[in-house]
C-alpha positions as CSV (number, residue, x, y, z in Angstrom):
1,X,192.2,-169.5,-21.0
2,X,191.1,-166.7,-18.2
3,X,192.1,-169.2,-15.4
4,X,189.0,-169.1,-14.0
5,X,187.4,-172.7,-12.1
6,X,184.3,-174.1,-13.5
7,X,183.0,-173.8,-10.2
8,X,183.5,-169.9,-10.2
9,X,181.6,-170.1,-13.4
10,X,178.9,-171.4,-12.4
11,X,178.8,-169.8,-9.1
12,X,178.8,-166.6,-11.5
13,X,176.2,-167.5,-14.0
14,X,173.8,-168.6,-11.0
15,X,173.5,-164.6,-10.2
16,X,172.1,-164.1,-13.9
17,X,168.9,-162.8,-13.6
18,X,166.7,-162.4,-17.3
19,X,163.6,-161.2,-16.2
20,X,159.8,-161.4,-17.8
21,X,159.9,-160.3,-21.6
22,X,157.4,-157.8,-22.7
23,X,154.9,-159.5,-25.3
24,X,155.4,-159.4,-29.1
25,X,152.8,-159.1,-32.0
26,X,153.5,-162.3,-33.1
27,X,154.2,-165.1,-29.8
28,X,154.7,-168.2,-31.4
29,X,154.8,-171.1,-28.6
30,X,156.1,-174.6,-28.6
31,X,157.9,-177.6,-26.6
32,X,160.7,-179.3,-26.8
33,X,162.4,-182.3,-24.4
34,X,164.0,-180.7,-22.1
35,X,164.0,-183.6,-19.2
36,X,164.6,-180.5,-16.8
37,X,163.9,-181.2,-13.0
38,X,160.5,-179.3,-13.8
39,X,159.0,-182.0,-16.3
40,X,159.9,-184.1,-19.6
41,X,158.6,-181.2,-21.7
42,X,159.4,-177.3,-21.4
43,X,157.7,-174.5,-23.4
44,X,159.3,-172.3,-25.3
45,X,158.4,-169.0,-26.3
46,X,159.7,-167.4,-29.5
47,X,159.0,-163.4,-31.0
48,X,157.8,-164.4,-34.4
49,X,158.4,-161.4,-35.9
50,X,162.0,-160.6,-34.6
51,X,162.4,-164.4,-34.1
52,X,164.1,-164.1,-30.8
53,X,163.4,-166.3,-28.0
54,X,161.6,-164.5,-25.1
55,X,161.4,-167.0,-22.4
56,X,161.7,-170.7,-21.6
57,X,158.4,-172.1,-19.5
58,X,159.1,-174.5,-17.0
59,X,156.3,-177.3,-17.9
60,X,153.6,-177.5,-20.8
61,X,151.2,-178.3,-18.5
62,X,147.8,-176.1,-18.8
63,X,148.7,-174.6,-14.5
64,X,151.9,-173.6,-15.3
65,X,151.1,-172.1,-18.8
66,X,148.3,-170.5,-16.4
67,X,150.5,-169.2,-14.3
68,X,152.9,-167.8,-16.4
69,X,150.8,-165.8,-18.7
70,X,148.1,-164.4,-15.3
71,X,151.5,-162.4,-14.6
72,X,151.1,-160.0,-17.8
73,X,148.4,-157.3,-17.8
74,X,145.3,-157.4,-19.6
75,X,146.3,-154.8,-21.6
76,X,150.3,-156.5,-22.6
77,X,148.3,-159.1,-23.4
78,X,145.7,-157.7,-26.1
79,X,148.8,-156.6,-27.7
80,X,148.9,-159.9,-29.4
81,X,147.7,-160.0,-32.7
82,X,149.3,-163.9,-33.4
83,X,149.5,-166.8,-31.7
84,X,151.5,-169.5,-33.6
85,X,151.3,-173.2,-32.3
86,X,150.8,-176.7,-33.5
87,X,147.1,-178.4,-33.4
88,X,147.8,-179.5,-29.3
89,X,144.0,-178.2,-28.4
90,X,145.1,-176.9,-24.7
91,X,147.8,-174.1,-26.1
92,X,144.3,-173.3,-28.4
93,X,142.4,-172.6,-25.2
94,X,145.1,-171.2,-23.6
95,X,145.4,-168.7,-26.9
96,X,141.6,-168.1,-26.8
97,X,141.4,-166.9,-22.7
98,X,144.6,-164.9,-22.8
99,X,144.7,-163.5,-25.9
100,X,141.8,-163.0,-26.9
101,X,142.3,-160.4,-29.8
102,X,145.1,-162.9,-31.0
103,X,144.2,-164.5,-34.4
104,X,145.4,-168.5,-34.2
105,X,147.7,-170.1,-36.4
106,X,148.6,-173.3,-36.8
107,X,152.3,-174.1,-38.0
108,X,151.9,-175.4,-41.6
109,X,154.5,-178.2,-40.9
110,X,152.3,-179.4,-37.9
111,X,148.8,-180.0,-40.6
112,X,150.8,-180.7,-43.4
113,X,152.5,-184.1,-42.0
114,X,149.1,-185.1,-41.4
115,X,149.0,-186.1,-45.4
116,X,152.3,-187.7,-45.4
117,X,151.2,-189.9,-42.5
118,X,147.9,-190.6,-44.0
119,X,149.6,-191.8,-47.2
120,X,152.7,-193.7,-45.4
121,X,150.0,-195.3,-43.8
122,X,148.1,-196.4,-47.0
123,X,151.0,-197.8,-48.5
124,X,152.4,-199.7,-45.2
125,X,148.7,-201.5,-45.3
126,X,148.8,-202.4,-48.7
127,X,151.9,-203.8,-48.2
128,X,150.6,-206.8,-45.9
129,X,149.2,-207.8,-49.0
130,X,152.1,-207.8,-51.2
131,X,154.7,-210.4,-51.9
132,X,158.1,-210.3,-49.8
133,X,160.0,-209.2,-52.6
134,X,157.4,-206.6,-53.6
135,X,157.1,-205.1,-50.0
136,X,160.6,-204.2,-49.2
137,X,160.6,-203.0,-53.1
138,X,157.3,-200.5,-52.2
139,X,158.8,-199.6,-48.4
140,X,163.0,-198.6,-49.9
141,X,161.0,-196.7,-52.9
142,X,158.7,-194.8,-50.1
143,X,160.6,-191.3,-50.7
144,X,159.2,-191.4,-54.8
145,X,155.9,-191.5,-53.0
146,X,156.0,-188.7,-51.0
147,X,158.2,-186.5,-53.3
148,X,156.4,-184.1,-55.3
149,X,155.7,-185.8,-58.5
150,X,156.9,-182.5,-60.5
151,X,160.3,-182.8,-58.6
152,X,161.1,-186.7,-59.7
153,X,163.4,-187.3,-62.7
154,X,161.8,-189.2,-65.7
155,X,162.8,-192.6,-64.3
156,X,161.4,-192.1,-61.2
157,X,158.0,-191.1,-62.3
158,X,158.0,-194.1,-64.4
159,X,159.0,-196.2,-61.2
160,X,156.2,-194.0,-59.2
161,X,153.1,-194.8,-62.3
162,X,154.1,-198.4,-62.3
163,X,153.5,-198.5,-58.1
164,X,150.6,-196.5,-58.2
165,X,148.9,-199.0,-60.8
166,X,149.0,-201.7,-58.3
167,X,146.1,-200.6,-55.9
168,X,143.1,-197.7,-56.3
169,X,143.9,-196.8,-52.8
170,X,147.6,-196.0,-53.5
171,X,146.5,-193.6,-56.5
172,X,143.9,-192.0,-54.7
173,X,145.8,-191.5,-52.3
174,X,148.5,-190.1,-54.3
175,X,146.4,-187.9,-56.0
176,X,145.3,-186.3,-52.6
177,X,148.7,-186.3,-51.7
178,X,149.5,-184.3,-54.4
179,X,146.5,-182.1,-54.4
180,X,146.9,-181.0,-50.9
181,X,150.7,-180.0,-51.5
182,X,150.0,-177.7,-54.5
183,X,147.5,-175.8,-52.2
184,X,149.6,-175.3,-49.9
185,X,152.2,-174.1,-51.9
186,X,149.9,-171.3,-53.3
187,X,150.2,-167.7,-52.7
188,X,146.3,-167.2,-53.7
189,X,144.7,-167.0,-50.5
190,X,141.2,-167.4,-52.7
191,X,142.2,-170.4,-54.1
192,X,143.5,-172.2,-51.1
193,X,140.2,-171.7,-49.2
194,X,138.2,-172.8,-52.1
195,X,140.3,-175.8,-52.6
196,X,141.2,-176.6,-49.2
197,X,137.1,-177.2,-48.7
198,X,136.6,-179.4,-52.2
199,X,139.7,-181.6,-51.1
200,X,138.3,-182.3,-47.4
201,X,135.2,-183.2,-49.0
202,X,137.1,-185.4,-51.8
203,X,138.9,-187.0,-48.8
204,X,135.8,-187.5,-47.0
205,X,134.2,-189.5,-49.6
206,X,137.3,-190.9,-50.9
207,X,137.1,-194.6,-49.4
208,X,140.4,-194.5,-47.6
209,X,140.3,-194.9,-43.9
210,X,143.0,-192.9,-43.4
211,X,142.2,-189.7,-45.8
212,X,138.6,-189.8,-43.8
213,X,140.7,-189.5,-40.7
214,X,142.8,-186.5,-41.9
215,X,140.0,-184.8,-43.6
216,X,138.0,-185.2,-40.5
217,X,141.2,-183.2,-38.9
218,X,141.6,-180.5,-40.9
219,X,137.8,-180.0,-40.6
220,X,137.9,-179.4,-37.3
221,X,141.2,-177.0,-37.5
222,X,140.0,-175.6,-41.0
223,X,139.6,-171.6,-39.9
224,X,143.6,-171.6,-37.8
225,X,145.0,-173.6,-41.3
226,X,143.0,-171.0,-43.5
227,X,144.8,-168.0,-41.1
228,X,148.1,-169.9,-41.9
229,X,147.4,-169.6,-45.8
230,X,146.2,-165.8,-45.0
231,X,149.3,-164.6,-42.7
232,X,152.2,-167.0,-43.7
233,X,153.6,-167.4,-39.9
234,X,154.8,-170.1,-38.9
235,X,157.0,-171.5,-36.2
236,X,160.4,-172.4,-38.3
237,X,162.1,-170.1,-36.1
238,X,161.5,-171.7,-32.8
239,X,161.8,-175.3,-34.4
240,X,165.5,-173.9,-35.1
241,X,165.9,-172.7,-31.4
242,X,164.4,-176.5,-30.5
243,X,167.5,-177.9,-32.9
244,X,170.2,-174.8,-31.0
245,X,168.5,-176.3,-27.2
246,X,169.1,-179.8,-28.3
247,X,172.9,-179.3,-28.7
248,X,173.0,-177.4,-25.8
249,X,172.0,-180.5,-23.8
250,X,174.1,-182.5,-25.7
251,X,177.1,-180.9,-24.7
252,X,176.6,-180.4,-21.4
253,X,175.7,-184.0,-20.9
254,X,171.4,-182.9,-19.7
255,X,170.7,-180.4,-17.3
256,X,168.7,-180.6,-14.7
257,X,168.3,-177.1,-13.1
258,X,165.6,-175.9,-14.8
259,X,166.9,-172.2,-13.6
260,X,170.2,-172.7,-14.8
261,X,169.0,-174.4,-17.9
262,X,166.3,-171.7,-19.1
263,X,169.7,-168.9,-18.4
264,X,172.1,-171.1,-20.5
265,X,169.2,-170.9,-23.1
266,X,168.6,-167.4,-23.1
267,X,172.1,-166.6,-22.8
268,X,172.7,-168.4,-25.7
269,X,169.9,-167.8,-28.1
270,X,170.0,-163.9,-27.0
């Protein structure tokens, strides 16, 4: 249309320059696949307030995160007061050593799937047990099980009482399931750290391999999930810039050039 090469394009866009962003209140960080020339994996960092993306990091690895961050001052950096991120312990340290009057939070999808897996994974062992006929009936009805139990239509939660009779596990687990879902969907901050504490204990001494497992989890992350009930960020905004990156590279068939890949991004999400 302005009868201009693609070559003179990208001869162009190579001269755009964005430079270091200035820190936000609330930096929520995360990676996608970017299969850049860098590494499989680049970061991306995301203004969770303004939900704008600040900058694109090269590699997820702790040096370069290192790297990046030793460039900001001391005092940029105790501007921070949030640091969103999933339960991957090194962006943890990384929060604690550069931020360090940053209070954590874990994205509530990241703790959340650790319940759906937990039951997925109750019901797929069961299942070894079952009949032929009776295990592909269990694994195409897997979505009743996870649904909210409110949310079903009569038939359904007849279907869903009928499975749950067949093994103890499978209830329990359901149960917990459900438990954990309606504390998270509080707005009581007073009730979800009361609750959150008698259902990692239930889990604990529940019997079910896999509920010990997640319980044992959320023990360990219990104060960042508690500051995720308490402050309510998350990082739904840069999962949306993920989904915007992905497109990018599908159009342009990958992109190596990390440089030029972290301008299209920019240029794009800006």
């Amino acid at each position: 249309m302005a009868n201009v090469s693609v070559s003179t394009v990208i001869r162009i866009f190579n001269h755009v320059n964005y430079g270091t962003p200035t820190l936000p209140k609330v930096l929520c960080i995360d990676e996608f696949k970017g299969n850049a020339e860098t590494g499989k994996y680049q970061c991306i960092l995301v203004d969770g307030e303004n939900n704008k993306v600040l900058d694109i990091i090269p590699d997820r690895c702790q040096s370069d995160l290192v790297s990046y961050f030793r460039q900001f001052s001391r005092k940029e950096r105790n501007k921070v007061k949030f640091f969103v991120c999933d339960m991957w312990q090194p962006y943890v340290d990384l929060a604690k050593v550069f931020f360090p009057n940053a209070i954590i939070v874990i994205d509530k999808y990241h703790f959340i799937r650790h319940v759906t897996w937990a039951i997925e994974n109750v019901r797929k062992r069961i299942q070894k047990s079952m009949t032929a006929t009776l295990r592909k009936y269990y694994k195409r009805s897997r979505k009743l099980i996870l649904t909210r139990y409110h949310k079903l239509k009569d038939e359904n939660k007849e279907a869903v009482d009928l499975m749950l009779l067949y093994n103890d596990d499978l209830r329990i687990a359901h149960k917990l399931k459900e438990w954990f879902y309606e504390i998270c969907q509080s707005d009581k901050y007073s009730y979800q750290c009361r609750e959150l504490a008698k259902w990692i204990q239930n889990a604990e001494s529940s019997g079910i391999p896999e509920f010990e497992k997640c319980a044992a989890t959320y023990r360990r992350w219990h104060k960042e999930i508690k500051n995720a009930f308490k402050y309510g960020y998350t990082n739904g905004p840069t999962e949306g810039f993920n989904n915007k990156i992905k497109v990018l590279k599908r159009i342009s068939f990958g992109l190596k050039n990390f440089y030029r890949f972290r301008n299209r991004i920019l240029h794009c999400t800006s």
